[in-house]
VODREN-216382 format. One record per residue (C-alpha): residue in three letters; chain; y, x, z. Coordinates in Angstrom, 2 decimals. Example, Ala and Ser with C-alpha at 12.3 -4.5 7.8 and 13.67 -1.06 7.14 Angstrom:
2
residu|chaine|Y|X|Z
ala|A|-4.50|12.30|7.80
ser|A|-1.06|13.67|7.14
This chain:
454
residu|chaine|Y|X|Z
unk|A|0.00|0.00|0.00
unk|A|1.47|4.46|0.50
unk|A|1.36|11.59|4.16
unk|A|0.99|14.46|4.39
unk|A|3.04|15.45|1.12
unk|A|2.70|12.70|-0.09
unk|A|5.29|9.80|-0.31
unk|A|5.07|5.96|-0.61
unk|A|6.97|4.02|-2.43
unk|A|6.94|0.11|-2.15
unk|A|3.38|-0.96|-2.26
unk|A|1.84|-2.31|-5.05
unk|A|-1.22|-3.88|-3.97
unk|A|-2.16|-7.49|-3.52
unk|A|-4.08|-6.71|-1.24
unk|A|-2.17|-4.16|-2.16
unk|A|1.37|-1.36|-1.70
unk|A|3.05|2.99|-0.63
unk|A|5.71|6.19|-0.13
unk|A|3.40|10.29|1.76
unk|A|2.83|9.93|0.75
unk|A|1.69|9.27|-2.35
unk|A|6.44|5.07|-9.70
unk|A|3.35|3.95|-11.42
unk|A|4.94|2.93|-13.27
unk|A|5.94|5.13|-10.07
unk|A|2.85|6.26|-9.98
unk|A|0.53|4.75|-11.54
unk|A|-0.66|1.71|-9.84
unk|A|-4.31|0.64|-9.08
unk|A|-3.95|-0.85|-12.32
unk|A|-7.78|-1.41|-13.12
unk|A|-7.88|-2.93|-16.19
unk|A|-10.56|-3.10|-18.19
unk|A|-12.00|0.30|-19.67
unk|A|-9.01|1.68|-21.32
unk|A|-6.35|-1.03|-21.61
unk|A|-2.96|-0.16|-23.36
unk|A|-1.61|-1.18|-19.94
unk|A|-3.63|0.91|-17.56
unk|A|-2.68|4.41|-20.21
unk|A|0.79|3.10|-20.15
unk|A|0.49|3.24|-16.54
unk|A|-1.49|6.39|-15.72
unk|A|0.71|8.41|-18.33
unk|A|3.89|7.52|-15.78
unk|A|1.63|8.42|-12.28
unk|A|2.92|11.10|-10.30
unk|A|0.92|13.71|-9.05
unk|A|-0.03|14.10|-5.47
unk|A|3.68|15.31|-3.78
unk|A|5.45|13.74|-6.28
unk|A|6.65|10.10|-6.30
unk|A|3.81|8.16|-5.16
unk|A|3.56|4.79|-6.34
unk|A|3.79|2.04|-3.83
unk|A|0.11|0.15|-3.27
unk|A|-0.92|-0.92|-6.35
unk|A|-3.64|-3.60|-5.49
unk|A|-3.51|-7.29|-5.60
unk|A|-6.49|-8.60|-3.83
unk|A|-8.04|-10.56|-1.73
unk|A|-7.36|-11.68|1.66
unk|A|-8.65|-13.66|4.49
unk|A|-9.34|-17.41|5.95
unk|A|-11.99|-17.20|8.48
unk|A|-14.23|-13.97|7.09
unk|A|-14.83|-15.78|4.01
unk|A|-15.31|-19.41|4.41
unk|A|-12.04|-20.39|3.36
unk|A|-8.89|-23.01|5.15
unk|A|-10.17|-25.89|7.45
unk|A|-8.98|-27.67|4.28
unk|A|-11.55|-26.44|2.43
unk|A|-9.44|-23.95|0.22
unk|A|-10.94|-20.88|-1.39
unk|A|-9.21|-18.90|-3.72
unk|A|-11.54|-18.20|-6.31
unk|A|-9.52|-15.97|-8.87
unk|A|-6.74|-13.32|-9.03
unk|A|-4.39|-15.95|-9.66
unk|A|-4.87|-18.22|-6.83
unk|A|-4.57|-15.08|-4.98
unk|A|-1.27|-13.79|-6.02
unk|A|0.14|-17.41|-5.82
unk|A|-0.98|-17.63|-1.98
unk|A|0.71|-13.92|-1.36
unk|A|3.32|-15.33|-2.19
unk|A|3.86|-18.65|-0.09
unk|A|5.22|-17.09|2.75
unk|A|6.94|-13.48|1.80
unk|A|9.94|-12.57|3.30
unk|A|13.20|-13.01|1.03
unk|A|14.52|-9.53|2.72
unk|A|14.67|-6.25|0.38
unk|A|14.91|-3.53|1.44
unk|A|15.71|-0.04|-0.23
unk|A|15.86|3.55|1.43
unk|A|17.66|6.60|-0.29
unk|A|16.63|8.70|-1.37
unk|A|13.96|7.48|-3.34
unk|A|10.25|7.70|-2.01
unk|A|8.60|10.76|-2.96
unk|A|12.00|12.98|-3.84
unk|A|11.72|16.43|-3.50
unk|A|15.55|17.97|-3.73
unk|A|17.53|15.08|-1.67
unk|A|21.36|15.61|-0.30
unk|A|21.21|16.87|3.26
unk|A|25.26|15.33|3.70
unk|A|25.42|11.79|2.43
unk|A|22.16|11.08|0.43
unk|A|19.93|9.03|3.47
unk|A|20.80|5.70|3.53
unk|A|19.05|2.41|4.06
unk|A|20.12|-1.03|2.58
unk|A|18.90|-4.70|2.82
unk|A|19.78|-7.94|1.05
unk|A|18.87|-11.26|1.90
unk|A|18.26|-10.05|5.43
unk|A|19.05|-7.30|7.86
unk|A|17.72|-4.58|9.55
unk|A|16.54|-4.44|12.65
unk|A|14.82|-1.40|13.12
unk|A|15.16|1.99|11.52
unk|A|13.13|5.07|12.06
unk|A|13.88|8.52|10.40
unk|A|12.04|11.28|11.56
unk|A|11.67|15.24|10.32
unk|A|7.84|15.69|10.09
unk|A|7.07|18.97|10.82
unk|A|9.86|19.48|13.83
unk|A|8.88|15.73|15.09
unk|A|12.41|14.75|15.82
unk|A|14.02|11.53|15.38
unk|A|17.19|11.46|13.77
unk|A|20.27|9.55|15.36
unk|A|21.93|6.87|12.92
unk|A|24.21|4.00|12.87
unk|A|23.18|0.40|11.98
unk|A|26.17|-1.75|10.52
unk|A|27.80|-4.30|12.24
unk|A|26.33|-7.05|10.22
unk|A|23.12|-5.32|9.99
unk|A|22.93|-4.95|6.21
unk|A|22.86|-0.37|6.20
unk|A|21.60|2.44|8.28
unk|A|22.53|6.05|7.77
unk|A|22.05|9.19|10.05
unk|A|24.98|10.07|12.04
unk|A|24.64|13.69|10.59
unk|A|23.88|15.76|8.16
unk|A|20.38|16.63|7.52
unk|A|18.21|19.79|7.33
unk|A|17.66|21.89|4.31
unk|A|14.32|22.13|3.02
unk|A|12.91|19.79|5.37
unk|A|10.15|16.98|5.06
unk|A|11.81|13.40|6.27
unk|A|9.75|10.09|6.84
unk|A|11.63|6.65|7.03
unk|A|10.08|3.40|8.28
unk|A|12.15|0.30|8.04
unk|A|12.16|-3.05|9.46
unk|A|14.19|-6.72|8.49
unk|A|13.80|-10.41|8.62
unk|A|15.43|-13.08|6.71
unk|A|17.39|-16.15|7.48
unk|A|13.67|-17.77|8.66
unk|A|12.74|-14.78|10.38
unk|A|9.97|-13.59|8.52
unk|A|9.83|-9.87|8.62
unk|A|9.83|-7.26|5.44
unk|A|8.87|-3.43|6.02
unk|A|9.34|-0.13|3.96
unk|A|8.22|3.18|4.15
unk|A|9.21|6.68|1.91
unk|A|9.18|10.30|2.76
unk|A|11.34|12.49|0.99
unk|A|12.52|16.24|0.95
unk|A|15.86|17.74|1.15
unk|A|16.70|20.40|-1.40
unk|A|16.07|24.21|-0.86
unk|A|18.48|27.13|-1.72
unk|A|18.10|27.87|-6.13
unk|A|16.60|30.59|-5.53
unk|A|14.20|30.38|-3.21
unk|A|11.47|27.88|-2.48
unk|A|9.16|25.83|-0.14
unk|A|5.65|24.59|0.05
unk|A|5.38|21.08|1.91
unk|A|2.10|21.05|3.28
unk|A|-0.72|18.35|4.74
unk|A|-2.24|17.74|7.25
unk|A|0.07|17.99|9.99
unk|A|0.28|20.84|12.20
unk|A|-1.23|19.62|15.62
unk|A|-2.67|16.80|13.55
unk|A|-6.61|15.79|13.95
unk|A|-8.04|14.62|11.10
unk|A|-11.36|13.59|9.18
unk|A|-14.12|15.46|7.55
unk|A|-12.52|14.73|4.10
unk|A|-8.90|16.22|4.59
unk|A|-8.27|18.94|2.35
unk|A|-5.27|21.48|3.09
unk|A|-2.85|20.16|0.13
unk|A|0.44|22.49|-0.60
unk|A|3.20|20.89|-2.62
unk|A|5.76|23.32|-3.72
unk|A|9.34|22.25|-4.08
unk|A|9.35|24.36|-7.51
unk|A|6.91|25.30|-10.08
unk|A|4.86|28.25|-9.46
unk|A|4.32|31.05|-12.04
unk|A|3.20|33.82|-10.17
unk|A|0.01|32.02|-9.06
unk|A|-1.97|34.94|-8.03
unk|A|0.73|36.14|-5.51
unk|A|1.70|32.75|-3.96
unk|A|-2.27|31.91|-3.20
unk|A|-2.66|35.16|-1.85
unk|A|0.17|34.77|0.30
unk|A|-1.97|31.04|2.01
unk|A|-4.75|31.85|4.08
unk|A|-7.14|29.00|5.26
unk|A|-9.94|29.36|7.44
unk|A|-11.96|26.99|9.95
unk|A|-14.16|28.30|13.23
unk|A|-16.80|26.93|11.55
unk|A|-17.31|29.99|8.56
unk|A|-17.43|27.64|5.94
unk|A|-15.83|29.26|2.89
unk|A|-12.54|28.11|1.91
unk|A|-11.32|27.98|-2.10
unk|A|-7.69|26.99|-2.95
unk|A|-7.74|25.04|-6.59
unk|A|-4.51|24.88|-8.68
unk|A|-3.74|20.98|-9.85
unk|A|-0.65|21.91|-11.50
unk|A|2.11|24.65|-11.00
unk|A|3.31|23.16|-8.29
unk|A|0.36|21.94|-6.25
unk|A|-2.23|23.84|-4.53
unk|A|-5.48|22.25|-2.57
unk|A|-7.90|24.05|-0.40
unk|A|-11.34|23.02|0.57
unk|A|-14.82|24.01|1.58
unk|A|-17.63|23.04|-0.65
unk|A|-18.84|20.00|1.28
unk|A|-17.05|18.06|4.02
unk|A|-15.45|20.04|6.54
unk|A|-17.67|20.21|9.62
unk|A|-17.11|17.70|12.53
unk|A|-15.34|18.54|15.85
unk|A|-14.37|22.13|14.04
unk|A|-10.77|23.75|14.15
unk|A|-8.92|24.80|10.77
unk|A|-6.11|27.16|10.95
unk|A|-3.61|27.95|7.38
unk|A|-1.34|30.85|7.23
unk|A|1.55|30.49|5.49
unk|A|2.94|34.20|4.22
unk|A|5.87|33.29|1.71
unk|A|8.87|35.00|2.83
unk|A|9.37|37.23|0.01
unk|A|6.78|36.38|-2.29
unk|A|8.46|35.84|-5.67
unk|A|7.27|32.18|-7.18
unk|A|8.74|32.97|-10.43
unk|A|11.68|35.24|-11.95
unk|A|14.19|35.24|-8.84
unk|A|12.88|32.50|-6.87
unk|A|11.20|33.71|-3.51
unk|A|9.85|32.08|-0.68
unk|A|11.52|31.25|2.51
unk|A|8.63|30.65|4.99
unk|A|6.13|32.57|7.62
unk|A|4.35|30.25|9.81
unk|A|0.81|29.56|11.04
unk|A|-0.21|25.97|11.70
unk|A|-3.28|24.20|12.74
unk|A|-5.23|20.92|12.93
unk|A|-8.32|20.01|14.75
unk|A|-11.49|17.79|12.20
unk|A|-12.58|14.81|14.37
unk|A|-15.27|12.54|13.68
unk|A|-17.09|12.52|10.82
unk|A|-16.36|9.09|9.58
unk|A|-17.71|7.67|5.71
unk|A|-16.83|4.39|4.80
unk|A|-19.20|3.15|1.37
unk|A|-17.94|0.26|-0.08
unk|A|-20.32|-1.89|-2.48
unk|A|-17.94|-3.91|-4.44
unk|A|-21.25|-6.08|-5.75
unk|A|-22.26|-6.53|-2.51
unk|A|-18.78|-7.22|-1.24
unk|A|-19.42|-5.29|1.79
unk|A|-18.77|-1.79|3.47
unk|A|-20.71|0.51|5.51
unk|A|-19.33|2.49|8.35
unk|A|-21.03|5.38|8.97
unk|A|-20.03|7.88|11.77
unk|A|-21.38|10.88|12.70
unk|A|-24.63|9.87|10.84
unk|A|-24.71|6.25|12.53
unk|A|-23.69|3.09|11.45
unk|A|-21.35|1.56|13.74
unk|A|-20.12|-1.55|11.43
unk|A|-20.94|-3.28|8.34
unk|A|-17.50|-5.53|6.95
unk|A|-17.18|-8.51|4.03
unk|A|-14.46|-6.56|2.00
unk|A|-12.99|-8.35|-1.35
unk|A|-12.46|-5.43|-4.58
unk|A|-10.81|-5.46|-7.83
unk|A|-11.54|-8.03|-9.72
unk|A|-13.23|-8.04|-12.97
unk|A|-10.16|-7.01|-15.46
unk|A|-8.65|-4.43|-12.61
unk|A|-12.06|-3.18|-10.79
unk|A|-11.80|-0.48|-7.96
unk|A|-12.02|3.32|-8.57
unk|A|-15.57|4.20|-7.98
unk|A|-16.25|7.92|-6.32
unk|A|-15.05|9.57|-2.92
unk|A|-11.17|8.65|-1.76
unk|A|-9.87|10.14|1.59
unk|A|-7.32|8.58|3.87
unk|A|-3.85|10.28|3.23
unk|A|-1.19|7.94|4.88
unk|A|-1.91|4.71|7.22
unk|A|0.59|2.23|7.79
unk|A|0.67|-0.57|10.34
unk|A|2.76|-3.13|7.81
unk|A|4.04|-2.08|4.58
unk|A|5.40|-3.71|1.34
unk|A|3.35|-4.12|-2.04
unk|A|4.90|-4.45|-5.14
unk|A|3.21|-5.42|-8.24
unk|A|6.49|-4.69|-10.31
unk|A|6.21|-0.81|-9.62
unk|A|3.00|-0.64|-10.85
unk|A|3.46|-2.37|-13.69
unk|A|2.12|-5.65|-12.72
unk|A|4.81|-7.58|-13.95
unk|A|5.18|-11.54|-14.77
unk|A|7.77|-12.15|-17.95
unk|A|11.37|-11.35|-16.58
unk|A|9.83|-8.60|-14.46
unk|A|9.29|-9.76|-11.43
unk|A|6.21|-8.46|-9.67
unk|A|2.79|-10.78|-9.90
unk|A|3.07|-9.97|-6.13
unk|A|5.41|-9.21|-3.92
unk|A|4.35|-8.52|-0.20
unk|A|6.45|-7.05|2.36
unk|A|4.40|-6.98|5.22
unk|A|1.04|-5.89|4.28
unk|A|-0.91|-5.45|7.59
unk|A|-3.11|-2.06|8.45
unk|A|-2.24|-0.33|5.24
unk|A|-4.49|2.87|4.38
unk|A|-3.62|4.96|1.09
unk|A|-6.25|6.06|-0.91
unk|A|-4.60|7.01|-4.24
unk|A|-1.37|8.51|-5.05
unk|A|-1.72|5.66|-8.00
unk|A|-1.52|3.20|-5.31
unk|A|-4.96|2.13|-4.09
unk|A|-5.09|1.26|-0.41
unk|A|-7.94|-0.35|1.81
unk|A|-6.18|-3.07|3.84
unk|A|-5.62|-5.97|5.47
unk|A|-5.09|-9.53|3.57
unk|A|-4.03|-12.77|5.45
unk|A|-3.54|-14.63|1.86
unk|A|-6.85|-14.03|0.52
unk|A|-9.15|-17.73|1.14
unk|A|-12.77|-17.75|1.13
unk|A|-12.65|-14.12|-0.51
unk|A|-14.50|-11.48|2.04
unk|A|-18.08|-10.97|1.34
unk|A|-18.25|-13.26|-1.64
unk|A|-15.45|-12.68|-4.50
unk|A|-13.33|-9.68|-6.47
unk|A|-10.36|-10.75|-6.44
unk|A|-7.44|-7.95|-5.95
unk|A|-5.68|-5.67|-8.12
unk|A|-7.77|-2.49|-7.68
unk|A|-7.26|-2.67|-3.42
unk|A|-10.00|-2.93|-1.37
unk|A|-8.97|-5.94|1.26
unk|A|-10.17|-7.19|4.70
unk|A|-9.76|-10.29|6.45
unk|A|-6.65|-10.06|9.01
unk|A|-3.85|-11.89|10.22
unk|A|0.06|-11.72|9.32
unk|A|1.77|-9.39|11.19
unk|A|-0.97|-7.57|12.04
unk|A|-1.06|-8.69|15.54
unk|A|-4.96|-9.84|15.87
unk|A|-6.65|-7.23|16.86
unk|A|-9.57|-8.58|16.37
unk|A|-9.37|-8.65|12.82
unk|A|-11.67|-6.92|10.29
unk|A|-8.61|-5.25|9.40
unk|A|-7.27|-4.10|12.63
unk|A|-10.54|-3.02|13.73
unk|A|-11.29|-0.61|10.29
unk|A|-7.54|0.71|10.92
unk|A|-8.33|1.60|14.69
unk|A|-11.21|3.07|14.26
unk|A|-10.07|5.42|10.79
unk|A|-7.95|8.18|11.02
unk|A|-6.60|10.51|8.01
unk|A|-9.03|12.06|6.37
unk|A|-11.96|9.78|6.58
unk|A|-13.57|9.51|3.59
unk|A|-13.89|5.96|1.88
unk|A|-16.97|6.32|-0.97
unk|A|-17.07|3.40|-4.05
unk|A|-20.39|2.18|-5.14
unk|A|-21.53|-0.22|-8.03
unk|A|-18.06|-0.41|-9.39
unk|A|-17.40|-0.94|-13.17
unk|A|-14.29|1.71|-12.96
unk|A|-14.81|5.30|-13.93
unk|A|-14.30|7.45|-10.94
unk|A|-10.80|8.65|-9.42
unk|A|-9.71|11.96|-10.84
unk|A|-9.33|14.56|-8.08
unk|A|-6.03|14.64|-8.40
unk|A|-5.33|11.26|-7.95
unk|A|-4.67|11.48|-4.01
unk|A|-6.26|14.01|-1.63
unk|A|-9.41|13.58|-3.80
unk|A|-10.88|17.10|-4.71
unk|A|-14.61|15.57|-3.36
unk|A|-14.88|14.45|-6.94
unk|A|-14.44|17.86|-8.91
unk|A|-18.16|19.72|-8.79
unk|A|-17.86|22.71|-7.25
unk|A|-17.63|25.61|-10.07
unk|A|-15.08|23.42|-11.86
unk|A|-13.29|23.65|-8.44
unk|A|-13.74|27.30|-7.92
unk|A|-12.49|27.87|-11.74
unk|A|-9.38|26.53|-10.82
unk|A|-8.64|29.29|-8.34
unk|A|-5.85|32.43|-9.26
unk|A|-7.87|34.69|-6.99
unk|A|-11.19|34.46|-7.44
């Protein structure tokens, strides 16, 4: 719906929506259509890579009336249609829109934050550096339509923005987007995930997202050591000039530490651009947690630490926009977030989006396209029995995400980032590795070719 380096923008996913952070037309949205559609090229031609813009969620699925059984009135929303129309019954008319854009990589640091509604106002806004773990002090206007930070912001320095409003009938819209403030011309950064201190899943690969392109591969991954206490061996793989992912070659090993180096200062990226940074950071693996979703069975299996603790009636994409099969890790998780079919290029004739949701409960990224596993309080009669969603993968919940006891609350409190979600029996090729934090999908020599020193 949209971490680490990655940003979210508005999510695009009917059951779908997402910023970290991970526009598709931001980046390319869940947009499962058929083999090879016009539309999905269109839309995977526009996708951002991982640390670029991310696209918001693009999903539009499913959601839930009493795990599957439908209203007391005997509703069930059999199609993709009836779907989308019940998203949008109740959606807040509130927009809201944070500066810089999600995903930006050379914002301001005087007068470029600033956060906007119409139709509504804020009530609560959040800004906070990611690696330092400081809020930022702002002012909300008097009649509650702006925010902006009371000063001027750090150079080359990883922001993340949550926002909250409600509209003349109270009904509440959220948005999320991380964004990075320009570095000097001639030097240059790498914004990196996890999180120092962070702990994190089996499936969390170090990702390194440099603020400009990289040239000189050879010195710059030379420069980034990453090791774990475990001895596994550790390859770094080059996406593009500008991204860099390190991994073992199977899932990192449970309750193990993982420790990257970060040697920069100096090293020259390309003709008189040198890096700025020396640091060592750290992050402790957790659980090992693997999700498999059957989309023919409409179900997933929860499997942690070899055991299966909970099997859930989940609703995929449906038939023309079927969910990415293969292995998708966790990357950003977001209590409520807003899902935009419009900037995924789901779009009705005047181009509004064929959904619009701006409070998408227990939001989990998968893609950097804009597929999320979530929450869906719109969905009738869908959870164990139909396909109905955008590309998403969707669980029965409540709005605001307030039930606990939800099938959605209870996969979002027991996932962390990093968890690995695994597609079976889909229709849809599998996700390209680069579509997210999603290496797990590149066979190992292909992975290892991709290295600059070895």
């Amino acid at each position: 719906m949209a971490s680490a380096g990655m940003p979210a923008s508005r999510y695009a996913c009917v059951q779908l929506a997402a910023r970290s952070g991970i526009r598709a037309k931001p980046v390319a949205m869940e947009m499962r259509v058929i083999t090879d559609s016009k539309r999905r090229k269109r839309l995977m031609a526009s996708a951002a890579l991982l640390g670029g813009v991310l696209t918001l969620a693009a999903c539009g699925g499913s959601s839930a009336a009493d795990r599957g059984m439908g209203d007391s009135d005997g509703t069930r929303h059999e199609n993709i249609q009836q779907v989308d129309q019940a998203a949008a019954k109740d959606a807040s008319d509130a927009r809201i829109k944070i500066l810089p854009a999600d995903g930006s990589t050379d914002a301001g640091i005087n007068s470029d934050a600033l956060v906007t509604v119409s139709n509504g106002k804020l009530t609560d806004v959040a800004l906070t550096s990611v690696d330092a773990k400081k809020t930022v002090d702002g002012t909300l206007s008097a009649d509650g339509s702006s925010w902006k930070p009371n000063q001027p912001l750090n150079r080359a320095t990883k922001y993340k923005v949550t926002a909250h409003a409600v509209d003349a009938q109270g009904r509440t819209a959220v948005e999320n987007s991380t964004f990075t403030t320009v570095s000097p011309a001639n030097s240059f950064i790498g914004n990196f995930t996890p999180e120092d201190g962070s702990t994190v899943g089996v499936g969390m690969p170090v990702s390194v997202n440099f603020d400009k392109p990289v040239t000189n591969k050879t010195a710059v991954q030379s420069a980034i050591k990453v090791s774990d206490d475990s001895n596994q061996p550790v390859v770094g793989h080059w996406f593009n000039d500008k991204r860099l992912d390190f991994r073992p070659q199977e899932y990192w090993k449970a309750n193990s530490k993982v420790t990257m180096t970060l040697g920069l200062d100096g090293v020259e990226a390309s003709p008189g651009v040198t890096g700025i940074q020396n640091k060592t950071v750290g992050f402790r693996v957790g659980h090992s947690q693997v999700s498999t979703v059957d989309t023919k069975k409409h179900e997933m299996t929860v499997v942690r630490d070899g055991r299966t603790i909970k099997t859930l009636p989940i609703s995929a994409g449906a038939d023309d926009h079927p969910t990415y099969s293969g292995q998708m890790v966790i990357s950003e998780r977001f209590k409520q977030t807003r899902m935009d079919g419009s900037t995924v290029g789901f779009k009705k004739k005047g181009g509004k989006g064929e959904y619009d949701i701006h409070d998408v409960p227990h939001a989990q990224r998968l893609t950097s396209s804009g597929t999320f596993i979530h929450g869906n309080y719109w969905g009738k009669g869908v959870f164990g029995h139909a396909n109905t969603s955008h590309g998403c993968i969707g669980l029965q919940d409540v709005k605001g995400a307030k039930d606990s006891k939800t099938d959605g609350a209870w996969f979002f409190d027991h996932s962390q980032t990093g968890d690995v979600v695994k597609v079976i029996s889909s229709p849809e090729r599998t996700v390209k590795p680069d579509n997210g934090l999603n290496g797990w999908n590149m066979p190992w020599s292909q992975w290892v070719a991709g290295s600059a020193v070895h």
